[in-house]
C-alpha positions in Angstrom: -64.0 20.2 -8.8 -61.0 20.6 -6.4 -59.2 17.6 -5.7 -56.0 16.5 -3.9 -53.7 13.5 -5.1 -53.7 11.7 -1.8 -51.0 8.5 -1.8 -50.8 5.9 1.3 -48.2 3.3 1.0 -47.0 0.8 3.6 -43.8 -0.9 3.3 -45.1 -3.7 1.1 -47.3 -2.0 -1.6 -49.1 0.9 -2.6 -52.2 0.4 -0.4 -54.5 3.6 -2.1 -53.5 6.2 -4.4 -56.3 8.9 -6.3 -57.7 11.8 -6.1 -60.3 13.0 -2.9 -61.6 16.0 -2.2 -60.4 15.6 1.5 -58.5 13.6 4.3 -58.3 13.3 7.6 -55.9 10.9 9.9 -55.0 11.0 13.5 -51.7 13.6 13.7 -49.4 13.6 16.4 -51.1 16.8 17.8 -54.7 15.6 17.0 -56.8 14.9 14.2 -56.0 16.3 11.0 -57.8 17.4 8.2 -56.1 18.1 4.7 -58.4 19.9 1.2 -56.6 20.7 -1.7 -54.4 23.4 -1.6 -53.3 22.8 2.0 -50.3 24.7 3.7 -47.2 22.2 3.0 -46.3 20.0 6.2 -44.9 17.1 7.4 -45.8 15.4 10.6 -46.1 12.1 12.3 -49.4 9.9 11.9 -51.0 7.9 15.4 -52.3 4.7 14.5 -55.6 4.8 13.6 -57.8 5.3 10.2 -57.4 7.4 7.1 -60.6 8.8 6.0 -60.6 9.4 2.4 -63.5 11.2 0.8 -63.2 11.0 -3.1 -63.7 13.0 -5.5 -66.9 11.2 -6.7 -68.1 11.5 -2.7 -67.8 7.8 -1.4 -65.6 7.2 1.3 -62.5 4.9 1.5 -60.7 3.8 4.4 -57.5 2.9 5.5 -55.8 1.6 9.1 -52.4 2.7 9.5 -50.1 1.9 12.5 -48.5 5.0 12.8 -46.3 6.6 10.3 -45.6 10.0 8.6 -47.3 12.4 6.4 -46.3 14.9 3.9 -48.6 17.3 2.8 -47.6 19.7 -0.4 -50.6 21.5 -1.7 -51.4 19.2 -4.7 -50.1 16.0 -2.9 -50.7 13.9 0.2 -48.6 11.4 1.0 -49.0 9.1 3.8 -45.9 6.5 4.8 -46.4 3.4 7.0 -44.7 0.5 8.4 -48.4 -1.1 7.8 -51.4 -0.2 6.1 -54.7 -2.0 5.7 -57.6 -1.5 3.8 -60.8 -0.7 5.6 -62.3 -3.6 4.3 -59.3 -5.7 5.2 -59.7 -5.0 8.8 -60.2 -8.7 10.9 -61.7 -7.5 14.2 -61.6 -11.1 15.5 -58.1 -11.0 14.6 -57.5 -7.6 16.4 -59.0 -8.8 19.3 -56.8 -11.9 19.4 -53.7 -10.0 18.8 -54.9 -7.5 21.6 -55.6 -10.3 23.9 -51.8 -11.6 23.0 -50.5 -7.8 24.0 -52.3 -7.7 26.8 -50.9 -11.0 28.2 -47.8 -10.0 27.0 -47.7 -7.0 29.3 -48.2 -9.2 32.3 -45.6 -11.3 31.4 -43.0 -8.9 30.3 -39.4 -9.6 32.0 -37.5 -6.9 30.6 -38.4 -2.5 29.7 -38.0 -3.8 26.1 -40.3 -6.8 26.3 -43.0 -4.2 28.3 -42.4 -1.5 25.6 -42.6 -3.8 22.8 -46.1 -5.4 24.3 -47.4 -1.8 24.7 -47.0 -0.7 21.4 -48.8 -3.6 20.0 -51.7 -2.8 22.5 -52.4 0.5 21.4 -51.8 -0.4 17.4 -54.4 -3.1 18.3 -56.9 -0.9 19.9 -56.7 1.7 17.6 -57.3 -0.9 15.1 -60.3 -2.1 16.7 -61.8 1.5 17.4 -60.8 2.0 12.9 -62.7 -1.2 12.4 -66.2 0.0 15.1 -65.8 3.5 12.8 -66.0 1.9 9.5 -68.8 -0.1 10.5 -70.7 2.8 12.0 -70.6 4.8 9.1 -71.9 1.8 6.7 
């Protein structure tokens, strides 16, 4: 069977690293989809979720708030400030911290308070629409 080493790491651990038979994550451009063998690139990830298909065919994923990836034809390797597991995801905690942004937006006094509180809204959403996927597909 073909496979593809597939790596994502945030900056405090190794959050998944095995083999899959495919990937796909939210590129800058739009989604992207990586099988073995895939033309080398490196691009920046969108927050949203990493859908690992393993090699056995169950399905792992992963929330990432934005980052890179590197993609060699063996290799996928996917860098973020944060990562969590699927199963990790706290949607009443993403809808508190969304509720914070979102107050935080109306309140900003400065471009760097607005732009700060903006960031964190769409991390937040995105991490809420990860955590609705995962559950659809159980």
């Amino acid at each position: 069977m073909n496979t593809i080493h597939v790596d994502v790491v945030s900056a405090e651990e190794s959050i998944f690293s095995g083999e899959a038979r495919f990937v796909a994550l939210p590129g800058e451009s739009g989604e992207l989809g990586v099988y073995p063998r895939h033309t080398p690139l490196i691009t920046r990830v969108k927050p949203g979720s990493v859908r690992i298909e393993l090699a056995d065919g169950s399905e792992e994923f992963v929330f990432v708030a934005g980052g890179i990836i590197e993609v060699q034809p063996d290799r996928v390797t996917v860098l973020s400030d944060t990562a969590v597991r699927g199963k990790d995801l706290d949607e009443e905690r993403a809808n508190v911290a969304r509720q914070a942004a979102q107050e935080a937006i109306k309140n900003a006094k400065t471009d760097l308070d607005l732009a700060t509180a903006q960031a964190e809204l769409v991390m937040m959403t995105a991490q809420l629409a990860a955590i609705r996927r995962l559950r659809g597909q159980r």
